[in-house]
Structure formats: C-alpha cells, structure tokens
Backbone atoms as SQL, in Angstrom:
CREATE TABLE atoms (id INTEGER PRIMARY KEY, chain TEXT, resi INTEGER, resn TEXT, atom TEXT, x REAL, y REAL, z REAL);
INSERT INTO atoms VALUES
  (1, 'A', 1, 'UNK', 'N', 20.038, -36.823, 92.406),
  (2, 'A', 1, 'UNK', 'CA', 21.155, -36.488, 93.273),
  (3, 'A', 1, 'UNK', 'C', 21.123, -37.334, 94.541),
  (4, 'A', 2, 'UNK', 'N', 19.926, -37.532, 95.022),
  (5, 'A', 2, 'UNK', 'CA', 19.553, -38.503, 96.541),
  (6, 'A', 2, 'UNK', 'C', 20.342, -39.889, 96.219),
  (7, 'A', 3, 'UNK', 'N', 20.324, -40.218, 94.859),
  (8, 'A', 3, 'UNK', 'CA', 20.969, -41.844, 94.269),
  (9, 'A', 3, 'UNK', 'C', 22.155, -41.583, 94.494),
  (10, 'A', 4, 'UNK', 'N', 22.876, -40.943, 94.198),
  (11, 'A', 4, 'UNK', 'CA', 24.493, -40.638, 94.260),
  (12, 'A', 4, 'UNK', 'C', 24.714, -40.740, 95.639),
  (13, 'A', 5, 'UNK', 'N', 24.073, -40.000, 96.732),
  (14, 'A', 5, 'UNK', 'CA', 24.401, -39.719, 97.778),
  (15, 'A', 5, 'UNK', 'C', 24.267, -41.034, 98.935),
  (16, 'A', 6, 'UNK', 'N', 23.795, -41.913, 98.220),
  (17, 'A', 6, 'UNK', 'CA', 23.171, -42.922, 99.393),
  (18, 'A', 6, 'UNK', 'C', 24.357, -43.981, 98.611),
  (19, 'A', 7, 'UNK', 'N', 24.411, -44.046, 97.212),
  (20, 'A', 7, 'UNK', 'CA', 25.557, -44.855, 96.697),
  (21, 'A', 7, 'UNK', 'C', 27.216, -44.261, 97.482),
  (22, 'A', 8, 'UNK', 'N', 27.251, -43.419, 97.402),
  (23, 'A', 8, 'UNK', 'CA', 28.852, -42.992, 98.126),
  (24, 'A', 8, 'UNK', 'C', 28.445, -43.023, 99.719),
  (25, 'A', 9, 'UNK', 'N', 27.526, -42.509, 100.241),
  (26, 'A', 9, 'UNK', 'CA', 27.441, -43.569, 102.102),
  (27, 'A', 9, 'UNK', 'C', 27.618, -44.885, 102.134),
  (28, 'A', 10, 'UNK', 'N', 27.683, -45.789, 101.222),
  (29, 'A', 10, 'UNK', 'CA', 27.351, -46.853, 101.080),
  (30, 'A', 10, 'UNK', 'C', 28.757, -47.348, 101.009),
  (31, 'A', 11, 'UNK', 'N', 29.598, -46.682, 99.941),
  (32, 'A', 11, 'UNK', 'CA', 31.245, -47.435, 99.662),
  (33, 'A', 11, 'UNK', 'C', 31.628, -46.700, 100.761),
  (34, 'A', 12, 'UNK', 'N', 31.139, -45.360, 101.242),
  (35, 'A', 12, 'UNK', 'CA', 32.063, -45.222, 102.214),
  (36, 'A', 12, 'UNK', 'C', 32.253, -45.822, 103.860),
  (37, 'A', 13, 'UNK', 'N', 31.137, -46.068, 104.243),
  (38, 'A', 13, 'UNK', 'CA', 30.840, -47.091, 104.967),
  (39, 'A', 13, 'UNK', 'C', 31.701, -48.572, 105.045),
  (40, 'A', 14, 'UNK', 'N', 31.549, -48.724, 103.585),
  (41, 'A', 14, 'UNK', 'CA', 32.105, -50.311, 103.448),
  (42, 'A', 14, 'UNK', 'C', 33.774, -50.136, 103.609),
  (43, 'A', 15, 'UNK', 'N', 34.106, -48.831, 102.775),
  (44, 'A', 15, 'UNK', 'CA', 35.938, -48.752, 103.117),
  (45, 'A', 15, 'UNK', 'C', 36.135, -49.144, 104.990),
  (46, 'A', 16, 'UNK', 'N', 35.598, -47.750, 105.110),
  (47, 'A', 16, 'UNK', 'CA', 35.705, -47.832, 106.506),
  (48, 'A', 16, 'UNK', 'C', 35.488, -49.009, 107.899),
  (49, 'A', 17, 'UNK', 'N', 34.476, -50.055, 107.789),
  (50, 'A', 17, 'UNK', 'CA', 34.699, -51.335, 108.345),
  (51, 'A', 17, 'UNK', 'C', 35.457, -52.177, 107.379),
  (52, 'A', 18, 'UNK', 'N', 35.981, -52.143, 106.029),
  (53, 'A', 18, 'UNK', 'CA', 36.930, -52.784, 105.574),
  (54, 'A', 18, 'UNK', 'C', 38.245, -52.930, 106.295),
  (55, 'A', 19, 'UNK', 'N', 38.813, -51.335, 106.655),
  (56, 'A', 19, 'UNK', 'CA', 39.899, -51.142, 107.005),
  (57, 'A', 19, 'UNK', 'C', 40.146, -51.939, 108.293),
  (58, 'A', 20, 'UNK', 'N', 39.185, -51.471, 109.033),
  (59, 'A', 20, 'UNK', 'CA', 39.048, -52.157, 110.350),
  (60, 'A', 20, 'UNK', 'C', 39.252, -53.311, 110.533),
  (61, 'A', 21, 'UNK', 'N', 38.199, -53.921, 109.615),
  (62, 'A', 21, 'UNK', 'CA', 38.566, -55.621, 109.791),
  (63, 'A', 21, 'UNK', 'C', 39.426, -55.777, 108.673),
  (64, 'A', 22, 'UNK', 'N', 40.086, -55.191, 107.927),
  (65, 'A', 22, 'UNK', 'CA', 41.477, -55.786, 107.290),
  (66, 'A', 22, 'UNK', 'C', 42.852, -55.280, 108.350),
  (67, 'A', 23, 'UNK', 'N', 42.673, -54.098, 109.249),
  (68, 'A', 23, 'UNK', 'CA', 43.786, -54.338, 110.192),
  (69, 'A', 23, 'UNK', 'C', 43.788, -55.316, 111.485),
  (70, 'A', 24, 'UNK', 'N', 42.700, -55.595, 111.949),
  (71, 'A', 24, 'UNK', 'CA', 42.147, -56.814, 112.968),
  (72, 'A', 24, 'UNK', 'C', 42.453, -58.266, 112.322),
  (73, 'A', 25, 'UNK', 'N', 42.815, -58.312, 110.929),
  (74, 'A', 25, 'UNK', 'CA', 43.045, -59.428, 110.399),
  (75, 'A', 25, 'UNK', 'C', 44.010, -59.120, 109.610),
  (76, 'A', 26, 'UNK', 'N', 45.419, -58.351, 109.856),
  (77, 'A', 26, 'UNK', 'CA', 46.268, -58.801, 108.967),
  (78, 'A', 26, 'UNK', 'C', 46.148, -58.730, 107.886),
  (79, 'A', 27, 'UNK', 'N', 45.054, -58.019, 107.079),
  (80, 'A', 27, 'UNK', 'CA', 45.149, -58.421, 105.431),
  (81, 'A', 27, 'UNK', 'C', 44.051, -57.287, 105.252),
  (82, 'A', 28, 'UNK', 'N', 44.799, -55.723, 104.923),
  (83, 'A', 28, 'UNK', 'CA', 44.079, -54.998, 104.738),
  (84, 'A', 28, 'UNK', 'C', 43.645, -54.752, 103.085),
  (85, 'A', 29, 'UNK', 'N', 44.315, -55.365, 102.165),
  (86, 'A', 29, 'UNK', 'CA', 44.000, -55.482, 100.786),
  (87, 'A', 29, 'UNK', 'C', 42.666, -56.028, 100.307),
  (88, 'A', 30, 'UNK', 'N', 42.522, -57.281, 101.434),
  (89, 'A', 30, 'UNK', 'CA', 41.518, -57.563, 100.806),
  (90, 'A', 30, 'UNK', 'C', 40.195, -57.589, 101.030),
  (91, 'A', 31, 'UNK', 'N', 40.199, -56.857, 102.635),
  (92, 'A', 31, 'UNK', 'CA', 39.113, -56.402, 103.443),
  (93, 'A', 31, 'UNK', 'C', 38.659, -54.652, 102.782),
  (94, 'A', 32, 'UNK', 'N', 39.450, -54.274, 102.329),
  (95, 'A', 32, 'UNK', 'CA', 39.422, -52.873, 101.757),
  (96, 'A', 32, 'UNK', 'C', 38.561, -52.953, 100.459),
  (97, 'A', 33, 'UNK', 'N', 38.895, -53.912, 99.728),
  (98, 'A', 33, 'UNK', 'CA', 37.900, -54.579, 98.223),
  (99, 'A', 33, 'UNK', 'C', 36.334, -55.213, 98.686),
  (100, 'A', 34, 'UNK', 'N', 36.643, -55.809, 99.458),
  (101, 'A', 34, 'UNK', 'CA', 35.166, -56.552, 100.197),
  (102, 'A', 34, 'UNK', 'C', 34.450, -55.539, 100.924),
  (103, 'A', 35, 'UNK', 'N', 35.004, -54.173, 101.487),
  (104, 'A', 35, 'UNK', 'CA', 33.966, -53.342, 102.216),
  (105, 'A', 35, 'UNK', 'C', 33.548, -52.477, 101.001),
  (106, 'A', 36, 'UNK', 'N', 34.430, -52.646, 99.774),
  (107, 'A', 36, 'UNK', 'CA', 33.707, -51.351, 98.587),
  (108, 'A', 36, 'UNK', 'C', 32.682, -52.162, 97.856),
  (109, 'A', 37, 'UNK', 'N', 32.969, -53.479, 97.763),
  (110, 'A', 37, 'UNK', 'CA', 31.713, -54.049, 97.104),
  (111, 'A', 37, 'UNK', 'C', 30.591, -54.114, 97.864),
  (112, 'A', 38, 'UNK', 'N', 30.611, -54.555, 98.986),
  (113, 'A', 38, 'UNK', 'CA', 29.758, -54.352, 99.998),
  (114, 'A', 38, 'UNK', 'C', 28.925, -52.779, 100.125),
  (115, 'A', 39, 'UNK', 'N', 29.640, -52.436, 100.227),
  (116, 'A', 39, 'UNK', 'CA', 29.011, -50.824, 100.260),
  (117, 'A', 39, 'UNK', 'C', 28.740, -50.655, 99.028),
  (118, 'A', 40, 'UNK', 'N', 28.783, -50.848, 98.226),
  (119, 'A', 40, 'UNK', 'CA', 28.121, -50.495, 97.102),
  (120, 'A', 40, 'UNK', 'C', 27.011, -51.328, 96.380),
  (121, 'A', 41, 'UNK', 'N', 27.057, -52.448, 97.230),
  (122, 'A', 41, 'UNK', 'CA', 25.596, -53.067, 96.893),
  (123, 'A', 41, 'UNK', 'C', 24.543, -52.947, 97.594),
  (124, 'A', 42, 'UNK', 'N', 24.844, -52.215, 99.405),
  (125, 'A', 42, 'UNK', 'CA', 24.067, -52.021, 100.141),
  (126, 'A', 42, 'UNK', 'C', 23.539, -50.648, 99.551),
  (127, 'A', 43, 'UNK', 'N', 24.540, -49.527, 99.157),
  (128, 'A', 43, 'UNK', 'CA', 24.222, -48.122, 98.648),
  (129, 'A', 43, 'UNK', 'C', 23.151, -48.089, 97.726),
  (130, 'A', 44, 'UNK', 'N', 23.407, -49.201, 96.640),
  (131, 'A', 44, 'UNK', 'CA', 22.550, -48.942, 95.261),
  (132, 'A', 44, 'UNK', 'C', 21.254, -50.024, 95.973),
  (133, 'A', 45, 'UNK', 'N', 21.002, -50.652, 96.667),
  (134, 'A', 45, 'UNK', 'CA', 20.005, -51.584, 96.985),
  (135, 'A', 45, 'UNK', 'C', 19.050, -50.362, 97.715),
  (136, 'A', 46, 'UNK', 'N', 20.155, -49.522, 98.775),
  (137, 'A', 46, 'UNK', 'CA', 18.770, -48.848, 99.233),
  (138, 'A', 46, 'UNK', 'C', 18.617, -47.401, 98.278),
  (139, 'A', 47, 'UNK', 'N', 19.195, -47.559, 97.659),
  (140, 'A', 47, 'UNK', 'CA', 18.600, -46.140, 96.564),
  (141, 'A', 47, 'UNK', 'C', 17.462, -46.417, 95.849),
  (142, 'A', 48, 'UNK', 'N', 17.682, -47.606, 95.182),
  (143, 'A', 48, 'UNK', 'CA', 16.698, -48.362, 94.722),
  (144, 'A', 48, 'UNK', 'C', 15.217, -48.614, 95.382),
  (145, 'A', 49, 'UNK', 'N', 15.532, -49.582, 96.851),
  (146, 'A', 49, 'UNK', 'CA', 14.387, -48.553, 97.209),
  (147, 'A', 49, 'UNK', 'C', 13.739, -47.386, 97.451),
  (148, 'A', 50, 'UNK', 'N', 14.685, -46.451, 97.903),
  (149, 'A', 50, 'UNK', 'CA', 13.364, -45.080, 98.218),
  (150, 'A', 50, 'UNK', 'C', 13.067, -44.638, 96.742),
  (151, 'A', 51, 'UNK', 'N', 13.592, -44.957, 95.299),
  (152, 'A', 51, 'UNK', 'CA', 13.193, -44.629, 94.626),
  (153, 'A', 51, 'UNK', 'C', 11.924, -45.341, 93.470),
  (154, 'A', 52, 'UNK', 'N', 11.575, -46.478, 94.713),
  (155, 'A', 52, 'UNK', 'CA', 10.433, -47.340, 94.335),
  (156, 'A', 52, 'UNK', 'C', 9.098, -46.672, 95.252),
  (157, 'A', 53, 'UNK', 'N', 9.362, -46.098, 96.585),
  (158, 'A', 53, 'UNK', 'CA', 8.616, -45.726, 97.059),
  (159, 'A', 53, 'UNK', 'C', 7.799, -44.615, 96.576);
C-alpha cells in the first residue's frame, strides 16, 4: 500500500507544477503530460527505494 501512495504523491506533484509552468508558459497541454511523467518516475523511483531498504 506505501508503493501506491508515494506513486500517486508523485503524479500528483508533477500535475500540479505542470499546471503552473504550463500557465507561465502558455501551453498548458503539454506541461500537464511532462509533470505526470515526471511524477511518476520520481514516485516509482522513490518507492523503489524504501522498498530496497
């Protein structure tokens, strides 16, 4: 359950400075895609670790 939870902080995080810097730049489509991938590679990277620890 700790994996799930650190994966969805993770996209949600990334939406959220997506939006930001897709309204600071005019182009919220594609800052909105780049903060979910983002967040979701930071999410599963650190799940991954504490579940190495």
């Amino acid at each position: 359950m700790n994996k799930d939870n650190k994966l969805t902080k993770g996209i949600a995080l990334g939406i959220s400075f997506g939006t930001v810097i897709g309204l600071l730049t005019n182009n919220i489509a594609l800052w909105i895609g780049v903060g979910v991938a983002l967040g979701a590679g930071i999410g599963n990277s650190l799940s991954k670790k504490k579940s190495k620890d």
